[in-house]
N, C-alpha and C positions, 0 to 999 in steps of 0.2 A: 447448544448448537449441535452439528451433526460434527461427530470424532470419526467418523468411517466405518466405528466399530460397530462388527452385526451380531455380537452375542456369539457364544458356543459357538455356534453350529455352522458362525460364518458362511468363505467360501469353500473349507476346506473340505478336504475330500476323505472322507475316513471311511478307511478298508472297511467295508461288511456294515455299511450303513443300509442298505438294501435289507430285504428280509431273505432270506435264504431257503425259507419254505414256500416263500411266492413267486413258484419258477416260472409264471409270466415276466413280471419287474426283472427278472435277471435276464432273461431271454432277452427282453428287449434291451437292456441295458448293454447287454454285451453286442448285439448286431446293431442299435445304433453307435456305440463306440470301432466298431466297427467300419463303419460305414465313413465316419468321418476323414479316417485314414486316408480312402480311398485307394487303399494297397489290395487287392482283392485275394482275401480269405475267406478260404471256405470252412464254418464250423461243425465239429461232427460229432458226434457222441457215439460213445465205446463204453459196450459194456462188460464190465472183466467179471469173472467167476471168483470165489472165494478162494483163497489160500495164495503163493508166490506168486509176484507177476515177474520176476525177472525182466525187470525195466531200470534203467539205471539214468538218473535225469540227474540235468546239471543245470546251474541260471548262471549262464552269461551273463556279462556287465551292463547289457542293456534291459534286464527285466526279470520276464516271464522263465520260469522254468522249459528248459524244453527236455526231448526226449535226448536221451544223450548214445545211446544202446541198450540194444534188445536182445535179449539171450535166444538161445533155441528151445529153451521151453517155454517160455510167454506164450499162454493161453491164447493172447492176444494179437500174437506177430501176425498176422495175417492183417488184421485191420489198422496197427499204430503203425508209424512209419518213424524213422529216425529223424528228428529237425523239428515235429511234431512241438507246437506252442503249449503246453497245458497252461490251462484257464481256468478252470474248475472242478472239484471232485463231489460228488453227491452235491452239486449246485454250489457248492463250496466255493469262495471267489481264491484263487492259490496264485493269482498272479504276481501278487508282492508278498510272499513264502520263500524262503531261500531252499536252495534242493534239499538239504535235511530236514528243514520242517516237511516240504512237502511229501519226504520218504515214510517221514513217523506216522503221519496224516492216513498213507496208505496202507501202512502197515497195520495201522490200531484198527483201520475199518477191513482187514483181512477176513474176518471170522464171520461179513457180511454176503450175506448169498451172492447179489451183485453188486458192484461198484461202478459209478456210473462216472465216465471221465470224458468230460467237452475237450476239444482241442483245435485249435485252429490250424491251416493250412496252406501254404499259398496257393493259390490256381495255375496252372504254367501257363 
């Protein structure tokens, strides 16, 4: 008879089931996860230059890493904003990362010309 049970792969939702080089499926993945919310965020993509970013994120108890402060030499200050959701790093999903992993994350892809960091936003 039927036990309920769907095998592996069930309904469960396992991190980085996506392919991560097929940055359509993550795109869409993310803006219809998005969408559902109906909280409206805007996604954006920032790209950092190699070496320090002087950025300092923390995950709140509800999730997603966010941006936590931004020094005065972030390459980047100009575009990352403090409150800043990070979501993904080179299409990376980082949203269930705790801020340490997601530091190491950034740190090992240092020595990469660019780094590319989605993040979401709310819209005022």
């Amino acid at each position: 008879g039927s036990t309920g049970y769907r095998g592996p792969m069930g309904n469960m939702h396992y991190p980085g089931a996506f392919d991560a080089n097929d940055e359509q499926s993550f795109e869409q993945h993310l803006y219809s996860k998005n969408a559902q919310n109906n909280r409206r965020e805007e996604i954006i993509e920032i790209y950092a230059p190699a070496g320090k970013l002087g950025v300092v994120i923390d995950t709140p108890d509800n999730g997603a890493p966010v941006v936590h402060n931004i020094k005065d030499t972030c390459p980047i200050a100009d575009k990352l904003r403090v409150g800043d959701k990070l979501i993904a790093v080179d299409n990376e999903d980082v949203r269930s990362m705790t801020a340490v992993k997601v530091s190491k994350l950034i740190s090992q892809k240092s020595g990469n010309l660019s780094r590319k960091f989605t993040v979401t936003r709310p819209i005022p």
